[in-house]
TIMI-2910 file (N, C-alpha, C, CB; in pm, 1 decimal, decimal comma, always signed):
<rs>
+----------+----------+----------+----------+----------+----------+----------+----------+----------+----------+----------+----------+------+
!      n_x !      n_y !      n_z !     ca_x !     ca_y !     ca_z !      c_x !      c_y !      c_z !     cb_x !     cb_y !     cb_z ! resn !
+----------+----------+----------+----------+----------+----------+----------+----------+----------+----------+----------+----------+------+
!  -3246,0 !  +1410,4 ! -11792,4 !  -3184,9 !  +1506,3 ! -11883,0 !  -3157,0 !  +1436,6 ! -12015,5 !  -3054,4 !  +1566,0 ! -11822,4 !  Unk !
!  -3170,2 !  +1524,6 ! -12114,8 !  -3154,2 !  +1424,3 ! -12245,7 !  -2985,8 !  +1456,6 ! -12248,7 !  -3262,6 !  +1477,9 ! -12419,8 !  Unk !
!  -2928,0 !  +1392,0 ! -12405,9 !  -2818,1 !  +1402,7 ! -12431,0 !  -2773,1 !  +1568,1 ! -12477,5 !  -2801,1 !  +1296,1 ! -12523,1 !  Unk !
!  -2849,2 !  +1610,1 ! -12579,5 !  -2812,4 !  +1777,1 ! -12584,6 !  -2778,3 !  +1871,7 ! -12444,2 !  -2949,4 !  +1852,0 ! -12650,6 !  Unk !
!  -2887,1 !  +1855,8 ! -12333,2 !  -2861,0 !  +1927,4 ! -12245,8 !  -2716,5 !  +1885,0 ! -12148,2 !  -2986,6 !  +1932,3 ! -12182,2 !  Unk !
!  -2698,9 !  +1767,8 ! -12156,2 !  -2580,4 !  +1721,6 ! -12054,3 !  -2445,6 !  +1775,7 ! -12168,3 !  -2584,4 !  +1507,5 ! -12008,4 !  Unk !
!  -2437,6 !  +1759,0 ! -12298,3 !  -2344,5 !  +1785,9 ! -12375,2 !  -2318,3 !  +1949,5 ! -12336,0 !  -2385,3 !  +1745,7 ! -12524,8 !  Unk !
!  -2401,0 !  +2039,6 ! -12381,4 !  -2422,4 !  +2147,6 ! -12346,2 !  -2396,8 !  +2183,1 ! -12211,5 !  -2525,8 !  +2167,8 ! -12378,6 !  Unk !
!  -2387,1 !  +2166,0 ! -12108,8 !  -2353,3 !  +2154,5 ! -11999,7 !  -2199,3 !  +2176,1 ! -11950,6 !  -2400,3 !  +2048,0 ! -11978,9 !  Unk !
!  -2208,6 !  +1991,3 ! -12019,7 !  -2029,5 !  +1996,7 ! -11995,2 !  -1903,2 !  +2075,9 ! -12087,7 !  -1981,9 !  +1842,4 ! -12010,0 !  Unk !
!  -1979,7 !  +2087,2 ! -12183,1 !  -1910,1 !  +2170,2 ! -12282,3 !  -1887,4 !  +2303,4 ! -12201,3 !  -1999,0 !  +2191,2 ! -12425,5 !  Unk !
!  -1996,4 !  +2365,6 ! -12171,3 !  -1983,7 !  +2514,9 ! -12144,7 !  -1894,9 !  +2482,3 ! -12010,5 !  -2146,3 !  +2613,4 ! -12122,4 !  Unk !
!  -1898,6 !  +2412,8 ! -11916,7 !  -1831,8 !  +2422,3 ! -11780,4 !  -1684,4 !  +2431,3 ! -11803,1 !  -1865,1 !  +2296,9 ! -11686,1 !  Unk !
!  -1653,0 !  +2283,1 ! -11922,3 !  -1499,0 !  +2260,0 ! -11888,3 !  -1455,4 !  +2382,5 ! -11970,0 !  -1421,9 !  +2098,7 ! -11940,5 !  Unk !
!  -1511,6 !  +2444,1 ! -12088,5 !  -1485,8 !  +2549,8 ! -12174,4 !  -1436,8 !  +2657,0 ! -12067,6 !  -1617,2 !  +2592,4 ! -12266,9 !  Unk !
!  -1545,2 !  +2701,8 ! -11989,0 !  -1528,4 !  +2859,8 ! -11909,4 !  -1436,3 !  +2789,4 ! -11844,3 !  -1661,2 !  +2951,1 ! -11807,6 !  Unk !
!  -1396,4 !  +2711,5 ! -11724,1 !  -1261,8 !  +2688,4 ! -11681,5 !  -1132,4 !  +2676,5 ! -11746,5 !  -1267,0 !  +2598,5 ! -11630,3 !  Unk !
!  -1163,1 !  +2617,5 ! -11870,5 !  -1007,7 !  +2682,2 ! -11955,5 !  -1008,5 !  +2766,8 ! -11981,7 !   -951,0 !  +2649,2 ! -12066,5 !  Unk !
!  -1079,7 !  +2900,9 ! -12045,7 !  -1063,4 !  +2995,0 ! -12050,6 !  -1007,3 !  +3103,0 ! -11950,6 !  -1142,3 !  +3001,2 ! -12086,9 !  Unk !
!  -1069,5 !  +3105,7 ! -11792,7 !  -1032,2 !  +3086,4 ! -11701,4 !   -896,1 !  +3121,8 ! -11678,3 !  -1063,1 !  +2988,9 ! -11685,1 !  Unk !
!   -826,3 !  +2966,4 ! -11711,5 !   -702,3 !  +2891,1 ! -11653,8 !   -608,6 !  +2965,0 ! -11704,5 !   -680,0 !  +2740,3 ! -11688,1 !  Unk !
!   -650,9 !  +2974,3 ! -11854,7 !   -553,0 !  +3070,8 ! -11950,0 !   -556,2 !  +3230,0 ! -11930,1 !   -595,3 !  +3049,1 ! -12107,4 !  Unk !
!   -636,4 !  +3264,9 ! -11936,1 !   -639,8 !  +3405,7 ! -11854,0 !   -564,1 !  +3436,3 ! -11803,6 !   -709,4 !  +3431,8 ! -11771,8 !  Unk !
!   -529,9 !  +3354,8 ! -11706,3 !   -446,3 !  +3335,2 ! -11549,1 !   -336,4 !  +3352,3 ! -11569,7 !   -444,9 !  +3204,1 ! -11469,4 !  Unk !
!   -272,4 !  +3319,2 ! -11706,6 !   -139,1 !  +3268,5 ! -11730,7 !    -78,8 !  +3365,4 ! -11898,2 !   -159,1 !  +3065,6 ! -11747,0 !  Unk !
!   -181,5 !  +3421,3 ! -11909,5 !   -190,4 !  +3540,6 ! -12053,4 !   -198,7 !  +3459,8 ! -12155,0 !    -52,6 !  +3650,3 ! -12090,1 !  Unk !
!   -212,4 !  +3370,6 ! -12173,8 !   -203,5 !  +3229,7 ! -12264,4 !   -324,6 !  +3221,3 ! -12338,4 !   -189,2 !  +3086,4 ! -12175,9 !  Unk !
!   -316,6 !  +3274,5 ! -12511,1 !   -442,0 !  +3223,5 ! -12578,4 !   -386,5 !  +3091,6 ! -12704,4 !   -528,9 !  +3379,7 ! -12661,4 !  Unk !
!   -509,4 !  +3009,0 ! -12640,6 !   -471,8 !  +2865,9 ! -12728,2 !   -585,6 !  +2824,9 ! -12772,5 !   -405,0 !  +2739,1 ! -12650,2 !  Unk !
!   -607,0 !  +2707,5 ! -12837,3 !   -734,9 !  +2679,5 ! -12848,0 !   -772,0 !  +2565,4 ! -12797,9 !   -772,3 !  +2685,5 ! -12960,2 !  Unk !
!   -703,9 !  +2568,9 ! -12656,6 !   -762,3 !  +2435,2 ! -12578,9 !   -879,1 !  +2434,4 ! -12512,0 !   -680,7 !  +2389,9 ! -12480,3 !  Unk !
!   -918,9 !  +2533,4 ! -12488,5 !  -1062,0 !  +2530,2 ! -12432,4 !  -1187,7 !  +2544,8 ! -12528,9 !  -1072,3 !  +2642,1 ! -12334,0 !  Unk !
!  -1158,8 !  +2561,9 ! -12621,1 !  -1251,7 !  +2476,5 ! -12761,3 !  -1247,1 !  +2319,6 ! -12763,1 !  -1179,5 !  +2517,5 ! -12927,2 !  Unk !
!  -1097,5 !  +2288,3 ! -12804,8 !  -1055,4 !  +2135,8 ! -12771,4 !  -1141,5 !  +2073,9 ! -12654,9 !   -893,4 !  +2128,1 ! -12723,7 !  Unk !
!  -1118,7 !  +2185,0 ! -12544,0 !  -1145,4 !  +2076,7 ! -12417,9 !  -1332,2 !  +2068,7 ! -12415,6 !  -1064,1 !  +2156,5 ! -12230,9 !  Unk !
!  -1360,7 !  +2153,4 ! -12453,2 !  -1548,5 !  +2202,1 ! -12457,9 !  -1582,5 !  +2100,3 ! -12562,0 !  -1604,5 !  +2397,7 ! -12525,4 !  Unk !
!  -1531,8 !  +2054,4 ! -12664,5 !  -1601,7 !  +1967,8 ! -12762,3 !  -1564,3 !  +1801,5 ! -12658,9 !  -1514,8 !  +1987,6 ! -12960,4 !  Unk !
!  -1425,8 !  +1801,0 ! -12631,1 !  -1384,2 !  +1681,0 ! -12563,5 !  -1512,0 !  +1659,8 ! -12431,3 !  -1207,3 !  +1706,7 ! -12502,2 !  Unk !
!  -1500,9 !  +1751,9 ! -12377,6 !  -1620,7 !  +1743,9 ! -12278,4 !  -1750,4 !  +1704,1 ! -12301,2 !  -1642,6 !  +1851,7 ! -12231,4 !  Unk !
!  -1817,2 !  +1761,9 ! -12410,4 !  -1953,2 !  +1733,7 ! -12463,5 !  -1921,9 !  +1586,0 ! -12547,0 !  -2015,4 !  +1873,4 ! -12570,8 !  Unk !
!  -1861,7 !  +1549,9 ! -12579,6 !  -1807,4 !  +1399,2 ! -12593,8 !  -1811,7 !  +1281,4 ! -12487,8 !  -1671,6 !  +1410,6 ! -12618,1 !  Unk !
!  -1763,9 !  +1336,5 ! -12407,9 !  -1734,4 !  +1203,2 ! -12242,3 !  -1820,2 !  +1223,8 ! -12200,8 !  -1619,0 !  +1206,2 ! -12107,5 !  Unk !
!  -1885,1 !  +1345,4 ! -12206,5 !  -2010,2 !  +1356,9 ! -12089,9 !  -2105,4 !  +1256,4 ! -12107,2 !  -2096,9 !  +1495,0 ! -12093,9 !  Unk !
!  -2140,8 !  +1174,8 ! -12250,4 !  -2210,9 !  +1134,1 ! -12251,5 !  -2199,7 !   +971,8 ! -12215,4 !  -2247,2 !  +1184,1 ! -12340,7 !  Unk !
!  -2051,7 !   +965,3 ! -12183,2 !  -2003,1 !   +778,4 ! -12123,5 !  -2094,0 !   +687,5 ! -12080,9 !  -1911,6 !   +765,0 ! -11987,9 !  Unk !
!  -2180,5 !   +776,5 ! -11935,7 !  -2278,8 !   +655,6 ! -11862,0 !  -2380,4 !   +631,5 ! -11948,4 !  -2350,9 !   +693,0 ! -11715,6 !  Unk !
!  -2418,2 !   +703,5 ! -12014,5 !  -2497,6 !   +642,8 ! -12083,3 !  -2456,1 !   +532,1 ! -12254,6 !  -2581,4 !   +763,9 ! -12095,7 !  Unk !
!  -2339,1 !   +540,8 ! -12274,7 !  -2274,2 !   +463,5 ! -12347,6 !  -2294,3 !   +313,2 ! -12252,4 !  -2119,8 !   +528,4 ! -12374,6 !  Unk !
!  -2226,0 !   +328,4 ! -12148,1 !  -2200,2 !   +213,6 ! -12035,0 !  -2357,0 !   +135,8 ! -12024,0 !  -2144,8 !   +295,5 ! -11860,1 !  Unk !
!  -2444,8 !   +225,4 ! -11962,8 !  -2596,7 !   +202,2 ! -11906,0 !  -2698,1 !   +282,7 ! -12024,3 !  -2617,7 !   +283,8 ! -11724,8 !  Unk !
!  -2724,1 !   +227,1 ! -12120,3 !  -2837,8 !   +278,6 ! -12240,9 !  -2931,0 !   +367,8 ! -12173,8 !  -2934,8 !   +149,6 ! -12314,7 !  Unk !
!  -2987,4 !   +445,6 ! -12224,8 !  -3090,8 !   +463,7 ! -12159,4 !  -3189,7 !   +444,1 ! -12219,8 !  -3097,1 !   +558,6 ! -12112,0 !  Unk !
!  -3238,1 !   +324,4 ! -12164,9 !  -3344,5 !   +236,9 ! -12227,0 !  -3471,1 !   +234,9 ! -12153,7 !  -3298,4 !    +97,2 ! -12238,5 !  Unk !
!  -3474,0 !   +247,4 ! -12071,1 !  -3583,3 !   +275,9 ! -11967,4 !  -3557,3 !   +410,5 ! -11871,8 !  -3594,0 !   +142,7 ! -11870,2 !  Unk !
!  -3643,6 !   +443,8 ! -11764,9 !  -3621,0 !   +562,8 ! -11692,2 !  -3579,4 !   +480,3 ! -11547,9 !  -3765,6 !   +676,4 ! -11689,3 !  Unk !
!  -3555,0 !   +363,9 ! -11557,1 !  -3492,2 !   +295,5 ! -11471,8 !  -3365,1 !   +223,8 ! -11461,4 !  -3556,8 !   +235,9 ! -11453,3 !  Unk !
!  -3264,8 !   +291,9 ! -11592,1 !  -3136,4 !   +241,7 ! -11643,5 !  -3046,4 !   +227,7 ! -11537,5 !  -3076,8 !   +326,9 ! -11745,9 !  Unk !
!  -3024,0 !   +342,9 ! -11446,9 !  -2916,7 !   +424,5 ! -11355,6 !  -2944,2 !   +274,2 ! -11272,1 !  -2960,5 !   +619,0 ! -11268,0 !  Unk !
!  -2768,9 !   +219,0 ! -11313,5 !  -2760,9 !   +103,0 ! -11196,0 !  -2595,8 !   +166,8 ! -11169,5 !  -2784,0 !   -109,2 ! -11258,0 !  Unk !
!  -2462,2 !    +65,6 ! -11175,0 !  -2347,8 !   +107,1 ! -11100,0 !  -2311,9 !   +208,9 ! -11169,7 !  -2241,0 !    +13,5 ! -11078,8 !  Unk !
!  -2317,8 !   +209,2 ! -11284,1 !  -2217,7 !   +332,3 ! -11344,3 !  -2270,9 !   +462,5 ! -11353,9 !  -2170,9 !   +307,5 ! -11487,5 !  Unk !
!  -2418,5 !   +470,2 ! -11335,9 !  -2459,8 !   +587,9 ! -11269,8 !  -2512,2 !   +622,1 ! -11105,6 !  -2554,3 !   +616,9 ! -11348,7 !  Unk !
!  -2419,0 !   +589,7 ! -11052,0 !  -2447,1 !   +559,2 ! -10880,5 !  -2316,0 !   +623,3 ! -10832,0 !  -2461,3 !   +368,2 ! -10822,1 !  Unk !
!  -2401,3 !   +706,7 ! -10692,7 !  -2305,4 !   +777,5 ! -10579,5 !  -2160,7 !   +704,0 ! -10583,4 !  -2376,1 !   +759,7 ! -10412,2 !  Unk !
!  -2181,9 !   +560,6 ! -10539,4 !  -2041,8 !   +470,2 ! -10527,1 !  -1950,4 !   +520,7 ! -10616,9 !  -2055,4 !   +311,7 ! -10561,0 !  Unk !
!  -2017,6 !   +509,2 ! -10755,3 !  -1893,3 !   +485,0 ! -10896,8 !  -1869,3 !   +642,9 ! -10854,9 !  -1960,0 !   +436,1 ! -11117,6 !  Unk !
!  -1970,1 !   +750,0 ! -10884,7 !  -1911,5 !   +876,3 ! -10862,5 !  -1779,9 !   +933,3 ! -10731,1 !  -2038,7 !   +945,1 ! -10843,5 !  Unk !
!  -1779,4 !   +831,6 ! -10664,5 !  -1698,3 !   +880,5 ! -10527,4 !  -1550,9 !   +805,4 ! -10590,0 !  -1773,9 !   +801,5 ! -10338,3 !  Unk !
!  -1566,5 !   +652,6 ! -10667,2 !  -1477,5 !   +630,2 ! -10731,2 !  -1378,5 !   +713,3 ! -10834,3 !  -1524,9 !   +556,1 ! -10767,7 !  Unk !
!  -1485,9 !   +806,9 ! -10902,6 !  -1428,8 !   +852,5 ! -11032,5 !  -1366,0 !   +968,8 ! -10928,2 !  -1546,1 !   +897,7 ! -11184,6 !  Unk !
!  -1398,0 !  +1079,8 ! -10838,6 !  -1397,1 !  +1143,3 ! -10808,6 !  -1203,8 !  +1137,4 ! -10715,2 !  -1536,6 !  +1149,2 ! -10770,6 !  Unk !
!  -1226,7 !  +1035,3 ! -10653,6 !  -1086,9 !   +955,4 ! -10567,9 !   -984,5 !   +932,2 ! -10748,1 !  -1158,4 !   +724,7 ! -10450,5 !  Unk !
!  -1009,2 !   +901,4 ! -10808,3 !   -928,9 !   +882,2 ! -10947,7 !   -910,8 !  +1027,1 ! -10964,1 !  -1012,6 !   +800,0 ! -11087,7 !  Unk !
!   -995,3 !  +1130,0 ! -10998,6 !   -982,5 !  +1253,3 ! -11039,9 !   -862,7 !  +1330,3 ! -10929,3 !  -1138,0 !  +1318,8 ! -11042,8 !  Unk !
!   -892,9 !  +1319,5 ! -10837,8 !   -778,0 !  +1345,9 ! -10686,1 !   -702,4 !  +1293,5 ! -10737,9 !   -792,1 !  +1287,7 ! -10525,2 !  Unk !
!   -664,4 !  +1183,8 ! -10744,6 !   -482,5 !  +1146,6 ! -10771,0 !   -424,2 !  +1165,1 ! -10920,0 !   -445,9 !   +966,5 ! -10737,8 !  Unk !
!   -524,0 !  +1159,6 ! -11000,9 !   -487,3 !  +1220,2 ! -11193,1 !   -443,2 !  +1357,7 ! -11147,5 !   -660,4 !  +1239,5 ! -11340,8 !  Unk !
!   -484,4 !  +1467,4 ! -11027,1 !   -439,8 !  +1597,5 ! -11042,5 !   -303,0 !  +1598,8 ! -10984,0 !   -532,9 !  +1698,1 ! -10979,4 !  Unk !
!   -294,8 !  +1488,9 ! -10886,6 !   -174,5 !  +1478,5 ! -10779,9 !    -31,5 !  +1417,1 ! -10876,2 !   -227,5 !  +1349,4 ! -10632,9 !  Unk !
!    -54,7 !  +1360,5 ! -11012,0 !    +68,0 !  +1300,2 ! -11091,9 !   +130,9 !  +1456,1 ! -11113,4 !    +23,6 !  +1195,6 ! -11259,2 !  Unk !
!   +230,0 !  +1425,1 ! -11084,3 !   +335,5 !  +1507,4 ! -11140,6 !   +390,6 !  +1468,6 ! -11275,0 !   +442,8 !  +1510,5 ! -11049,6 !  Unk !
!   +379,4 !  +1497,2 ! -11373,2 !   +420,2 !  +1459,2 ! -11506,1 !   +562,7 !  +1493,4 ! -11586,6 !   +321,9 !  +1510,4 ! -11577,7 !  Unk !
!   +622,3 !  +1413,2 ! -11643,9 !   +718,4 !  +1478,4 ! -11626,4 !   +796,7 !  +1454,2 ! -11800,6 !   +794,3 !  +1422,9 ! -11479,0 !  Unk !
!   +679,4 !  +1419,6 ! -11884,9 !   +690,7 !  +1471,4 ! -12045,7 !   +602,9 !  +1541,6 ! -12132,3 !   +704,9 !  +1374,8 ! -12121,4 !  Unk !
!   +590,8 !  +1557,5 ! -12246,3 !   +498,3 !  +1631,5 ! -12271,7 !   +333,0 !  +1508,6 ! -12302,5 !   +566,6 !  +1732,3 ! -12407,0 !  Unk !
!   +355,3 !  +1401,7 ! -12311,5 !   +288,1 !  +1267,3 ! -12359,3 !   +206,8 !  +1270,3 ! -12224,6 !   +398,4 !  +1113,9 ! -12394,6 !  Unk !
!   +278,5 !  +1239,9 ! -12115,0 !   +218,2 !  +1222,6 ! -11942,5 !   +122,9 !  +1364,1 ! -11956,7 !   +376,3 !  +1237,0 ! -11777,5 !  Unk !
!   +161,6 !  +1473,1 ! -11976,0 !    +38,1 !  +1590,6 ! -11970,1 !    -66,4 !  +1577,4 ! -12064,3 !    +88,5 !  +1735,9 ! -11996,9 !  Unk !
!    -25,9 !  +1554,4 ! -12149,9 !   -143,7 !  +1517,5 ! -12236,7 !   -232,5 !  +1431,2 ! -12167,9 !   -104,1 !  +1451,1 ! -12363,4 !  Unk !
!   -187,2 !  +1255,8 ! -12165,4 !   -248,1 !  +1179,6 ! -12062,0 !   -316,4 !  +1231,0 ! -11951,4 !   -165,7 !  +1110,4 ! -12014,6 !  Unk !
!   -256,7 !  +1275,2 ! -11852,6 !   -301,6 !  +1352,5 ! -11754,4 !   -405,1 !  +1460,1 ! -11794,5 !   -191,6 !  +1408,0 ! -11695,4 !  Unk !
!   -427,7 !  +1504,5 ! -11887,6 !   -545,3 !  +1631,3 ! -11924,7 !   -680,0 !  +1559,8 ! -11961,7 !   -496,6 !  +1738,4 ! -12074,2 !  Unk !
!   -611,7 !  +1476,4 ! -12060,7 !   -720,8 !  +1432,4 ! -12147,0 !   -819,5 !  +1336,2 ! -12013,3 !   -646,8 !  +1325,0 ! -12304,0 !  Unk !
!   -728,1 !  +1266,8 ! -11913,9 !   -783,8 !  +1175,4 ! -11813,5 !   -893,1 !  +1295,6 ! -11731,1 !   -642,1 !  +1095,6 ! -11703,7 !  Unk !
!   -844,7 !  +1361,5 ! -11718,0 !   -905,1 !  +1491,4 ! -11627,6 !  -1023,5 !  +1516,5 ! -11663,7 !   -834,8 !  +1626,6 ! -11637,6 !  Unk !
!  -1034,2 !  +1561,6 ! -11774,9 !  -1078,5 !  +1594,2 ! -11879,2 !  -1241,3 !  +1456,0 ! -11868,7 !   -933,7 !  +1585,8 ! -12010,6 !  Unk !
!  -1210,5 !  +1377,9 ! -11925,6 !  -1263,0 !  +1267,5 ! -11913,2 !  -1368,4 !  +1263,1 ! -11784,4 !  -1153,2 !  +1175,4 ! -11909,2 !  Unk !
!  -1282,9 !  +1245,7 ! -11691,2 !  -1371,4 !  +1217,3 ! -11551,0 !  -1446,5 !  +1316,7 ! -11507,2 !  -1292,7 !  +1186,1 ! -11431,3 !  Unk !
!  -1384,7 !  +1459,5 ! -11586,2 !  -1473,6 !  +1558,1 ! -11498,9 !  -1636,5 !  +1569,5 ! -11586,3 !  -1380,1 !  +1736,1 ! -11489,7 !  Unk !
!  -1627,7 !  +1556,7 ! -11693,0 !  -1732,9 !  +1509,4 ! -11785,8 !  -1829,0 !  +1396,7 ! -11756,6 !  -1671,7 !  +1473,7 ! -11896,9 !  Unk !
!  -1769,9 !  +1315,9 ! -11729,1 !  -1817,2 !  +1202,6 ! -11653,5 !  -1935,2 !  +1232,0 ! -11501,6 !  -1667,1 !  +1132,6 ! -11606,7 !  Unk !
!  -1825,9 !  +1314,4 ! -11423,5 !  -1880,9 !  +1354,7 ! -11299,2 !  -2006,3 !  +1482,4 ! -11320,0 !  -1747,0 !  +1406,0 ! -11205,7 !  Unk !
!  -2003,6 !  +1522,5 ! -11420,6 !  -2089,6 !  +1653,0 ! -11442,4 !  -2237,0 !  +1575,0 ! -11528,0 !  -1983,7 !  +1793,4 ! -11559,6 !  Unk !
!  -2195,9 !  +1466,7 ! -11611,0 !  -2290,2 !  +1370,7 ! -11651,0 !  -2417,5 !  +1350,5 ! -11497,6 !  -2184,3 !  +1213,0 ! -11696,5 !  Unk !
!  -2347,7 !  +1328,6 ! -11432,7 !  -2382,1 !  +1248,5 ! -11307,9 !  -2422,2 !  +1333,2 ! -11211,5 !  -2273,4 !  +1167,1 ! -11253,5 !  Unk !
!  -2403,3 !  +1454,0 ! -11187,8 !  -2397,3 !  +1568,5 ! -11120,3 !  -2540,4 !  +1606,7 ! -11181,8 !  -2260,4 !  +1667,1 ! -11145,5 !  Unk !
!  -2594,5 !  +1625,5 ! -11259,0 !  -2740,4 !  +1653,9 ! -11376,5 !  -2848,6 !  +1558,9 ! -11356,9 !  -2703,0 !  +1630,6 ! -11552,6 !  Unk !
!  -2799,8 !  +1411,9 ! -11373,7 !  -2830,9 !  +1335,9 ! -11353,1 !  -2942,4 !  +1320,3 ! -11190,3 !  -2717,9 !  +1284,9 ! -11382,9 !  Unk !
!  -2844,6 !  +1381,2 ! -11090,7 !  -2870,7 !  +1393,2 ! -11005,1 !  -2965,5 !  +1478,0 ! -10932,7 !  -2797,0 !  +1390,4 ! -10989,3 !  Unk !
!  -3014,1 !  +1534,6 ! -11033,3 !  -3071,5 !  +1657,2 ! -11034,3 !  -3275,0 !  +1609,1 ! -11073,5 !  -2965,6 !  +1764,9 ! -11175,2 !  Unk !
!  -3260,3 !  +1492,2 ! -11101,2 !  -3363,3 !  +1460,6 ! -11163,9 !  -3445,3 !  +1404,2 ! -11097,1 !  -3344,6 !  +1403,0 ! -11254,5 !  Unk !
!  -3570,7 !  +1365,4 ! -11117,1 !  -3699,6 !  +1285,4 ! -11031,9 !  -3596,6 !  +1179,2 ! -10981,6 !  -3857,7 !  +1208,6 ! -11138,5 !  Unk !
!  -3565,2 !  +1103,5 ! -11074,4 !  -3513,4 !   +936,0 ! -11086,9 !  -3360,1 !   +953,1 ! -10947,4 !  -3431,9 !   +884,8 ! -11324,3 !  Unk !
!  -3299,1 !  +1034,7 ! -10957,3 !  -3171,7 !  +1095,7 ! -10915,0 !  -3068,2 !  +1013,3 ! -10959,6 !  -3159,8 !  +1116,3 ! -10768,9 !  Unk !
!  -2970,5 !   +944,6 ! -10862,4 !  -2894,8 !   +805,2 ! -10854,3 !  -2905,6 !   +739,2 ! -10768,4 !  -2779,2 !   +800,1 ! -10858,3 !  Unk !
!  -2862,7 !   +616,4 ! -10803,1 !  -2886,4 !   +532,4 ! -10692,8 !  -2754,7 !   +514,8 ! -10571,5 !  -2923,0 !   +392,9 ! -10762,5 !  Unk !
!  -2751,1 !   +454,2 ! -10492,9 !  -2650,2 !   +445,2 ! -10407,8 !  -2502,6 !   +387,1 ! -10446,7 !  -2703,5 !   +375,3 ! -10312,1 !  Unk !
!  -2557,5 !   +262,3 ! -10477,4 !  -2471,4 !   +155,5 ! -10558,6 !  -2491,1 !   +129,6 ! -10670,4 !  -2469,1 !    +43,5 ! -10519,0 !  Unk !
!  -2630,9 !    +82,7 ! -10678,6 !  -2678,3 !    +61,3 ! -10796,0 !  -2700,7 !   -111,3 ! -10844,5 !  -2581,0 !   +140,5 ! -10881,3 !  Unk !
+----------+----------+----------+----------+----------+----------+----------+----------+----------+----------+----------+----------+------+
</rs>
């Protein structure tokens, strides 16, 4: 997948889930713009980490392992109870982050090459 399509991707996912979220709650803000550009931003990490320099880049940081890692991080970032307005922020933006990350990787996965185990 190139970089447009994974940006595009994560943008639209984390976007429609805030929209979503707010719905839920009668709440119009403009965090799910915020969070759709933030998304199409991180999404593109592993490949910050691992270039993609060849079609044989995908070593740890694009591998099942790291994903089960980020994924166990993403579980306990939802489980903090926060308890200022600084910690939610933290806590969003972290969220935020990994789930971009994981949707990078999720595409990724999708491909001839896929991921590797470990890497």
């Amino acid at each position: 997948m190139n970089r447009a399509t994974h940006q595009l991707v994560a943008g639209a996912a984390v976007g429609i889930y805030l929209v979503k979220r707010e719905s839920a709650t009668g709440a119009t803000t403009i965090k799910p713009l915020l969070g759709s550009a933030a998304a199409a931003f991180f999404t593109n990490l592993p490949d910050v980490l691992e270039p993609a320099t060849s079609p044989n880049h995908r070593a740890m940081f694009h591998s099942f392992a790291f994903a089960a890692l980020l994924g166990t991080c993403l579980y306990q970032l939802n489980q903090w109870q926060t308890e200022t307005e600084l910690e939610s922020l933290l806590k969003g933006a972290g969220m935020l982050a990994l789930s971009a990350y994981l949707i990078h990787l999720a595409l990724d996965f999708t491909t001839a090459k896929s991921l590797p185990l470990i890497g």
